[in-house]
C-alpha positions as CSV (number, residue, x, y, z in Angstrom):
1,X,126.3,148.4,-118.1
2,X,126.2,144.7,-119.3
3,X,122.9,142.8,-119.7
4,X,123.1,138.9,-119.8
5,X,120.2,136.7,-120.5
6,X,117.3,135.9,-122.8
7,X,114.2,137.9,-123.8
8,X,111.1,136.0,-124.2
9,X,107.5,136.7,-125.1
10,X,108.6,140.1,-127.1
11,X,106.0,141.7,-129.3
12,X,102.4,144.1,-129.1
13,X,102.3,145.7,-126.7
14,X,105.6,146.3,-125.7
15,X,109.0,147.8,-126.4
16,X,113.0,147.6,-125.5
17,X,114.2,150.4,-124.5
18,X,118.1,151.1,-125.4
19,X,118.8,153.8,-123.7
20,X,122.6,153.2,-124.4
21,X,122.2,153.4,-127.7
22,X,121.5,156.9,-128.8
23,X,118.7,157.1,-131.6
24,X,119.9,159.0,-135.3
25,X,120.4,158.3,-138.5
26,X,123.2,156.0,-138.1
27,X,121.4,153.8,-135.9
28,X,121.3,150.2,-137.7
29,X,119.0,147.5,-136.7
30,X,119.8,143.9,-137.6
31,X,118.1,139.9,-136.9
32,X,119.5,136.4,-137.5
33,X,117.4,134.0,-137.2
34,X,119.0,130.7,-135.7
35,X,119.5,127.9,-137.4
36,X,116.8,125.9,-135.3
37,X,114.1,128.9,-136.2
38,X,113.0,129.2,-132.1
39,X,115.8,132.1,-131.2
40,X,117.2,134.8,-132.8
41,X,119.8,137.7,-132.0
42,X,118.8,140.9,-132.0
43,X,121.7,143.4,-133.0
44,X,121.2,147.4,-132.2
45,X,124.2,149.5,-133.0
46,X,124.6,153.6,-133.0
47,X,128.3,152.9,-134.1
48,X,129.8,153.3,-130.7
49,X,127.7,151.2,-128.3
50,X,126.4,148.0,-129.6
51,X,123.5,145.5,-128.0
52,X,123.3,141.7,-129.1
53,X,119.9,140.9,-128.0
54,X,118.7,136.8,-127.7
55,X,115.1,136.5,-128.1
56,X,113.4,133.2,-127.7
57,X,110.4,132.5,-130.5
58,X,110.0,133.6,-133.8
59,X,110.1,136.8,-135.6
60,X,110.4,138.6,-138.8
61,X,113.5,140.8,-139.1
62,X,111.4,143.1,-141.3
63,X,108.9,144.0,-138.3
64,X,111.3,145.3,-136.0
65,X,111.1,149.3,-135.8
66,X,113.4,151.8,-134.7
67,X,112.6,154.7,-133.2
68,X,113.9,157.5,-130.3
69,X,112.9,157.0,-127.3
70,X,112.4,160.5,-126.2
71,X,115.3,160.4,-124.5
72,X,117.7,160.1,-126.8
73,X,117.8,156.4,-126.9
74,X,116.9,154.0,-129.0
75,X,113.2,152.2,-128.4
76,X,112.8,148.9,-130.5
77,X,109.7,147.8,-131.4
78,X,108.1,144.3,-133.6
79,X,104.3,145.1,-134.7
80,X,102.5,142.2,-136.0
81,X,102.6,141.8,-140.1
82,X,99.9,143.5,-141.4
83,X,96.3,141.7,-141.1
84,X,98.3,139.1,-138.2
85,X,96.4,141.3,-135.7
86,X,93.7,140.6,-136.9
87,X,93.8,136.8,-136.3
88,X,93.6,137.8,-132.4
89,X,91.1,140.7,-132.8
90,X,88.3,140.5,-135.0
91,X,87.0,144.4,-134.5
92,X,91.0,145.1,-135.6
């Protein structure tokens, strides 16, 4: 299966869910920014399937997580940096 298009508004709470991309050890995560700093291209790789993910808005390539899916995907995931939440939450 081939997805085309853009992801926008990405972030707490949610997740993507790979489920093409089996989760282990070899399972690499990577983010380039783009040049204009309002995109980026998520890439997602278990060394045989591969996802190149667009995301509109900013992010930090060191906040994305990695994790199974239960299911033996892959579920990606960008938490805030740490103390961010709190700028939206005071009781955080």
């Amino acid at each position: 299966m081939n997805f085309h298009g853009t992801i926008s508004g990405f972030g707490v709470p949610g997740g993507i869910d790979l489920r093409d991309i089996a989760f282990g050890s070899g399972t690499t995560l990577g983010f380039v920014e783009a040049g204009d700093n309002l995109s980026g291209t998520l890439t997602v790789s278990d060394g045989t399937n591969t996802a190149a993910i667009t995301l509109l808005g900013q992010y930090v390539a060191g906040n994305f997580t990695k994790q199974s899916d239960g299911n033996g995907g892959t579920l990606i995931t960008d938490p805030p940096a740490v103390g961010q939440y709190s700028l939206y939450n005071p009781h955080a």
